[in-house]
C-alpha positions in Angstrom: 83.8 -1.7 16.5 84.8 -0.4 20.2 88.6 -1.1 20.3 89.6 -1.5 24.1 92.4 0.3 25.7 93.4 -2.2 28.6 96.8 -0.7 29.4 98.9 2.2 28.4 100.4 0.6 25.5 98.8 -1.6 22.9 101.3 -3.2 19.9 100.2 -3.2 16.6 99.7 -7.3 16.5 97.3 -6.5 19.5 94.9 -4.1 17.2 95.0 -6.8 13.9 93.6 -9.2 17.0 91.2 -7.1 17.6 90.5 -5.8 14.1 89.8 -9.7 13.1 87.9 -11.1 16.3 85.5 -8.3 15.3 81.5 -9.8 16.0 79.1 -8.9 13.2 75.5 -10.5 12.9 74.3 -13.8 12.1 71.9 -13.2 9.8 71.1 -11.8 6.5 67.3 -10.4 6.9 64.9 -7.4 6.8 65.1 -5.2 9.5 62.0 -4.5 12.0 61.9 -0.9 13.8 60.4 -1.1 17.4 59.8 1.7 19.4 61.1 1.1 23.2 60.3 4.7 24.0 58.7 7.9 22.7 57.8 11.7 23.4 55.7 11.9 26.6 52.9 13.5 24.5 52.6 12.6 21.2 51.1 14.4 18.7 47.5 12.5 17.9 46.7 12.8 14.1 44.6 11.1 11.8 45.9 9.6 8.6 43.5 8.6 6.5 43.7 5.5 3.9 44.1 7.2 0.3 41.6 6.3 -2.3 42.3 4.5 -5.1 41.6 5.5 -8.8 43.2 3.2 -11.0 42.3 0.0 -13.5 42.4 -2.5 -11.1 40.5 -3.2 -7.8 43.4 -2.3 -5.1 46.8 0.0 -5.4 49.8 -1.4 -6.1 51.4 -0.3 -2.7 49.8 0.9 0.5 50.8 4.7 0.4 48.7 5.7 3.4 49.8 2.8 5.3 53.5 3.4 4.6 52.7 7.1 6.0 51.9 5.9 8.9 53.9 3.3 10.3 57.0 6.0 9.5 55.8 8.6 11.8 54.6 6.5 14.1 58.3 5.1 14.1 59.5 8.7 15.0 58.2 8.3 18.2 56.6 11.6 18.1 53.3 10.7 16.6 50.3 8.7 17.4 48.0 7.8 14.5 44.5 7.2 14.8 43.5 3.7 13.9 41.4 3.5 10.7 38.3 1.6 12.4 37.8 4.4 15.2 37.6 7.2 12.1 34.5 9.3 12.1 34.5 9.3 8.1 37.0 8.3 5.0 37.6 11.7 3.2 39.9 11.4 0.0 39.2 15.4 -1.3 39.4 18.3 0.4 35.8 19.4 -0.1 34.8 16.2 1.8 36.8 17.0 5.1 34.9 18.1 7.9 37.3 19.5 10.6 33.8 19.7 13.7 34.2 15.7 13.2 37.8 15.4 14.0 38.2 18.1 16.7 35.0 15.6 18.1 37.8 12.7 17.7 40.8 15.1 19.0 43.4 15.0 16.7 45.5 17.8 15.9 45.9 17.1 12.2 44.5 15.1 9.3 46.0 13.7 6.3 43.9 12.5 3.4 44.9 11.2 -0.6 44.4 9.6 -3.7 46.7 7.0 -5.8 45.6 7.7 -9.6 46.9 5.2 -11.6 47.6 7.5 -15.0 48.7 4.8 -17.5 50.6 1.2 -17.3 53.0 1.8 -14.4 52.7 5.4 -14.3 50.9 7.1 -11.1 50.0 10.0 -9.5 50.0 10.9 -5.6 48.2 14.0 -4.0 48.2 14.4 0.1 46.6 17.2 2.1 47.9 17.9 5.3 45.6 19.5 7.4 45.7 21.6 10.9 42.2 20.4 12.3 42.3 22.8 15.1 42.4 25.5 12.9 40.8 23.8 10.4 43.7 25.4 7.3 45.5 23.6 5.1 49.1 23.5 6.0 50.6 21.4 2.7 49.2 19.2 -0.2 51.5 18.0 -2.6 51.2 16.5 -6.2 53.9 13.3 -6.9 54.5 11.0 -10.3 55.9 8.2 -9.7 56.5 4.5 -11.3 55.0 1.3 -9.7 58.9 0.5 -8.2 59.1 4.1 -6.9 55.8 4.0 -5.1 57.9 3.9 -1.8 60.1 5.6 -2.1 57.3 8.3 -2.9 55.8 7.3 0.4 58.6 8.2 2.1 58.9 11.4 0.6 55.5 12.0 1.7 56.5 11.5 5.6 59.9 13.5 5.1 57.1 16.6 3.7 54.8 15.8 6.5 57.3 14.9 9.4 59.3 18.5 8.6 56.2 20.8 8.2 55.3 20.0 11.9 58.9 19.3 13.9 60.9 21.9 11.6 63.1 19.2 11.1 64.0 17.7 8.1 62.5 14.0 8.0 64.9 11.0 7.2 62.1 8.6 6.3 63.7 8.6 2.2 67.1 7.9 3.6 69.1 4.8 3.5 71.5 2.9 6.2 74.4 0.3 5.7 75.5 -2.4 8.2 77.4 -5.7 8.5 75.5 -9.0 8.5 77.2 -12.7 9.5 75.5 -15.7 9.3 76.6 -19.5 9.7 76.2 -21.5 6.5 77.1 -25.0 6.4 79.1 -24.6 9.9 81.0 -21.5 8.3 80.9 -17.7 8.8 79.4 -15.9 5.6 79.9 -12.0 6.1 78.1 -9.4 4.4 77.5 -5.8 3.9 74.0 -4.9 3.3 72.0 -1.5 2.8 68.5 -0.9 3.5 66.0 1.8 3.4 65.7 3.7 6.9 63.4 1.3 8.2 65.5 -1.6 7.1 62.9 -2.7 3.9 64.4 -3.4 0.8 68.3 -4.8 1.8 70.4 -5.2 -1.0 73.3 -7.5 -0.3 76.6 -4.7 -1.1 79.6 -7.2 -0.5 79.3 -11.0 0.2 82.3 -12.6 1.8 83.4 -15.8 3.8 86.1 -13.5 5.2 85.2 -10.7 8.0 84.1 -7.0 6.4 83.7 -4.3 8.4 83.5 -0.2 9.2 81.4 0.6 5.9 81.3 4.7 5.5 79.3 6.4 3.2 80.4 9.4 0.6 79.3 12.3 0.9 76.6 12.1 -2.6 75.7 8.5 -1.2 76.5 7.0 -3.9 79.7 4.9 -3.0 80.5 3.5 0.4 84.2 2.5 1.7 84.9 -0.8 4.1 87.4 -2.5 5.5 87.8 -6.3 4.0 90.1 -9.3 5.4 89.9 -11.1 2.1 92.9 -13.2 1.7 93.7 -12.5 5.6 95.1 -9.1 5.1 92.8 -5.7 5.7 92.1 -3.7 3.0 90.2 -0.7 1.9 87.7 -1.0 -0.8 85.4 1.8 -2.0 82.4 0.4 -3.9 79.9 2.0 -6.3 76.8 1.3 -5.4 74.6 1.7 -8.5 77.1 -0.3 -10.8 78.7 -3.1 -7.7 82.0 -2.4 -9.4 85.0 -1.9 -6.4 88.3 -0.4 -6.4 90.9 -1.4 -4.0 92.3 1.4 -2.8 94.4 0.5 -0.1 96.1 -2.8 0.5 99.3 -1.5 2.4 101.3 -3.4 4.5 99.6 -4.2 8.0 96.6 -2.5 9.2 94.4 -1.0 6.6 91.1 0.2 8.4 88.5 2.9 9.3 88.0 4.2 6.3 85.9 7.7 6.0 85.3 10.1 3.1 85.9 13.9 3.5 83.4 16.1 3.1 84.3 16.8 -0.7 84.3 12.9 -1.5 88.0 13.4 -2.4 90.5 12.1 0.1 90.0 8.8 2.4 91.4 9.2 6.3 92.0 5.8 7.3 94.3 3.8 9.8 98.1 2.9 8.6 100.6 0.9 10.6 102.4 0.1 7.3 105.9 -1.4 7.9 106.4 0.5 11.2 104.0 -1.4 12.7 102.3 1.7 15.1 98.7 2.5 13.9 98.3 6.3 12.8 95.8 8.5 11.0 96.4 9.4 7.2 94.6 10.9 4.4 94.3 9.1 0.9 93.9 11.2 -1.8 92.0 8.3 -3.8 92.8 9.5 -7.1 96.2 10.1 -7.4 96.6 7.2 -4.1 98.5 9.9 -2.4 99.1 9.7 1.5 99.7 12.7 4.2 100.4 11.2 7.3 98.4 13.2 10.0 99.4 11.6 13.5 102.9 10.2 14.4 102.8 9.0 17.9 103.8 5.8 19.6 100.1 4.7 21.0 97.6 3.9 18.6 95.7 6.4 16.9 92.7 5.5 14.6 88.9 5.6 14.0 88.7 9.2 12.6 86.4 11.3 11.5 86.4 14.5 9.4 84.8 18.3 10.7 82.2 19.4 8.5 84.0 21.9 6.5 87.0 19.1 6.3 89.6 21.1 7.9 90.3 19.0 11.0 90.0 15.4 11.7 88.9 13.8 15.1 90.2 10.2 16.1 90.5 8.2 19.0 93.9 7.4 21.0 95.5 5.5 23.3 98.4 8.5 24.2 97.0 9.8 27.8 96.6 5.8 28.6 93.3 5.0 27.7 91.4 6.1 24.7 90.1 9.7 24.2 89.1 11.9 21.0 91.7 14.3 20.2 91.3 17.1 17.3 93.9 17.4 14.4 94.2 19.4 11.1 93.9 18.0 8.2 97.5 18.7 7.0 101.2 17.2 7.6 102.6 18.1 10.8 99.7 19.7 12.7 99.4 19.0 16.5 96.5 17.1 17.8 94.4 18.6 20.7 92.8 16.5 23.5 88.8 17.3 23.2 87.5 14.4 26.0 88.2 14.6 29.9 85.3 12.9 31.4 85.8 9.6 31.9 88.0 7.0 31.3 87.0 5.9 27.7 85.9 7.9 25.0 85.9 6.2 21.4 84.7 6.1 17.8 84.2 9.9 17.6 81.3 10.6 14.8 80.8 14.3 14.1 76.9 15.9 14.2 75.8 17.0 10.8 76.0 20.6 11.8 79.9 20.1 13.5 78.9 20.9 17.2 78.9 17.9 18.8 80.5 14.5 18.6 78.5 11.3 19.3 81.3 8.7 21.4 81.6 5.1 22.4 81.8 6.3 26.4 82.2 3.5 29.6 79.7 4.9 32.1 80.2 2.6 35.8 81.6 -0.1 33.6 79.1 -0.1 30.7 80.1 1.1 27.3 77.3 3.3 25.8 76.5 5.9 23.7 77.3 9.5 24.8 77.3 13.0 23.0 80.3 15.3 23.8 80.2 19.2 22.8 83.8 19.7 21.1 84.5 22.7 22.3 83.3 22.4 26.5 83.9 18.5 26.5 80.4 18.7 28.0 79.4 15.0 28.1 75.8 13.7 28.5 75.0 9.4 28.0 72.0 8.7 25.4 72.1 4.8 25.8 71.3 2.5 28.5 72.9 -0.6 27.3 75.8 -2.6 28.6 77.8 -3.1 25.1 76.5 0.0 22.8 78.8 1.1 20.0 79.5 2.1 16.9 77.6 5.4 16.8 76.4 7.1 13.1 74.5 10.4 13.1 71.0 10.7 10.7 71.6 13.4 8.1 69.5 15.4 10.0 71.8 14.9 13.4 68.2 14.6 15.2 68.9 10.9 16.1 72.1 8.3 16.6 71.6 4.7 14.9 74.2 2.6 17.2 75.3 -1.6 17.5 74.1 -2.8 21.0 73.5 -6.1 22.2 70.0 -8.0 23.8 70.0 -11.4 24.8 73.2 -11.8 23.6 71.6 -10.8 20.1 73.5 -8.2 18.1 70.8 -5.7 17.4 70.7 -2.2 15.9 69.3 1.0 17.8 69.0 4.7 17.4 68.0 7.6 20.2 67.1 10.9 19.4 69.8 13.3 20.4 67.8 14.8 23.2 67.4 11.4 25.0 63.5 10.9 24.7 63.2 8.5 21.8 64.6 5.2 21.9 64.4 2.5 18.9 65.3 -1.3 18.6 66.1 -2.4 14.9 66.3 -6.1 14.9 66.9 -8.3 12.7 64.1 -10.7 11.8 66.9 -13.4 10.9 70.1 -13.0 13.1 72.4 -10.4 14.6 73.6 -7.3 13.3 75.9 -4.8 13.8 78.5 -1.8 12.2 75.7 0.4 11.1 76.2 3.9 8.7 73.5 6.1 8.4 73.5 7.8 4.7 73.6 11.2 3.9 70.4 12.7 2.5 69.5 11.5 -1.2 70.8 13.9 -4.0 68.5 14.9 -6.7 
């Protein structure tokens, strides 16, 4: 959510306003990736349908297919399309690399799907430079008939990092915040998805409002915000199992819940009975609380450093909202790390701790900017009027982000160096608070 910092002091009963007029999406429905813009040149490559050998007359999943509409979702590639192939080569002895260099692609992938016994199947790739006409990977995968993509997207992580260097995010997962009218009423809901919004499980179903999901660092819980019973609370939820602990139900404002990097402590917003929102950190097991900011202006939507020594928030303090820098222990002083422009909000740190994406107002429009910490360098990524709610990709190669279109809530990401812009919408509704998981643990 982008909080607004209007004048120099906001109460308390001002941010709960705000907090509970939040506007999530109207629908609960798969997600469909759309690319608005790419790389100038991308890189043409041939991806070949895989053969089948199993008992029955098609494979259970389209591996090949899956492939390809993930890179060509990166915005970096441009597949070949299957009719304008000079041949259908499933094993490496049937590859002739004169033939594609005729077609001009730079690389070739080709496979099989061997179906080994009842639900039980076998994946090799070859990735191929056609230039130099070497093999540059080929990989062997087992997997069931329910992990068949999740294999798939294993393949375009392999692929996607042996030619960027980067570390693909095609197997990863993302959470956001769905609302859709039902019988004249709101019905909120938190929902995760793969990367490219297929399979959404439904996380938390509510008719009250939900909101600022944050994952832990293993991926395997994720903390929100709920107004059940019209209070705020903090509820961390295990994803494999649906069970939930309430972990904070204080008095007044409970929000902005995010893990530390060890998955032990919670920092989180408090006004408690003083009524002035601050910054504290929950140790969730023993529920024990270090207040990190006292000041009289609002102070919330942290986030924690990398090696979860410091803590970066937004606040209100030099009269309009900027990221300051604190330690992550009772009494520290906070730092100022923003100073151009007027608004800089929802700090979310880059996987590697060297920049900060930021909710930033650029000539009256509120998008999507990345600040360097330690310069307060600050360059815009977005080009929409009402972007927010930024989350980096585990690789901290691109930004997933809540914007608006049409007055549609809609999801979107850009690549950090400003050259690849997506649209995620919604097929159903609107949607909105996204969280971009960390990378699957083994």
């Amino acid at each position: 959510m982008r909080i607004r910092f209007l004048k120099p002091k906001i109460t308390a009963t001002a941010l709960v306003c705000l907090l509970s007029a939040l506007v999530v999406s109207k629908s609960f429905g798969q997600l469909r990736v759309e690319i608005r813009r790419g790389v100038e040149r991308p890189v043409p490559m041939a991806i070949v349908p895989f053969s089948w050998d199993g008992f029955g007359s098609v494979s259970p999943f389209d591996v090949s297919g899956l492939v390809t509409a993930d890179l060509v979702s990166s915005g970096r590639f441009v597949p070949m399309e299957v009719r304008d192939m000079v041949s259908l080569p499933s094993l490496p002895e049937d590859v002739r690399f004169q033939d594609w260099r005729i077609s001009e692609v730079d690389y070739l992938v080709i496979g099989r799907v061997i179906e080994d016994s009842f639900d039980a199947y076998t994946i090799v790739f070859q990735l191929y430079d056609v230039l130099r006409g070497e093999p540059i990977v080929g990989y062997r995968l087992t997997a069931s008939g329910a992990e068949l993509r999740t294999a798939s997207h294993r393949i375009s992580d392999m692929i996607y990092e042996e030619l960027t260097g980067l570390q693909g995010v095609f197997g990863t997962q993302i959470a956001y915040v769905s609302e859709q009218q039902e019988g004249g009423e709101a019905r909120f809901r938190l929902i995760v998805s793969d990367a490219d919004g297929a399979n959404p499980i439904v996380v938390a179903d509510s008719p009250d409002p939900l909101m600022s999901p944050a994952w832990s660092p293993d991926g395997r819980r994720i903390a929100y915000v709920s107004f059940e019973g019209s209070q705020s609370s903090v509820y961390i939820q295990t994803l494999r199992t649906g069970v939930r602990e309430r972990v904070s139900a204080r008095a007044g404002i409970n929000g902005a819940p995010v893990f530390s990097p060890d998955g032990r402590y919670l920092a989180l917003t408090l006004s408690r009975d003083e009524g002035n929102s601050d910054i504290y950190m929950l140790e969730i097991a023993t529920q024990a609380l270090t207040r990190l900011t006292q000041h009289s202006a609002i102070d919330t939507e942290a986030v924690w450093a990398p090696d979860g020594q410091s803590i970066y928030f937004t606040s209100g303090r030099a009269g309009g909202p900027q990221i300051y820098q604190v330690a992550a222990r009772a009494g520290a002083r906070a730092q100022r790390v923003t100073f151009e422009g007027s608004y800089n909000a929802r700090p979310r740190i880059s996987p590697g701790g060297d920049r900060l994406a930021v909710v930033h107002e650029d000539r009256g429009n509120y998008r999507i900017a990345l600040v360097d910490p330690e310069t307060g360098l600050t360059q815009v990524l977005s080009s929409g009027r009402q972007d927010e709610s930024p989350s980096f990709a585990p690789n901290g190669a691109l930004i997933i982000y809540a914007s608006q279109e049409g007055g549609r809530g809609v999801l979107a990401s850009v690549s950090t160096d400003g050259r690849i812009h997506q649209q995620i919408v919604s097929v159903a509704g609107q949607v909105r608070e996204p969280a971009w998981s960390p990378f699957p643990r083994i």
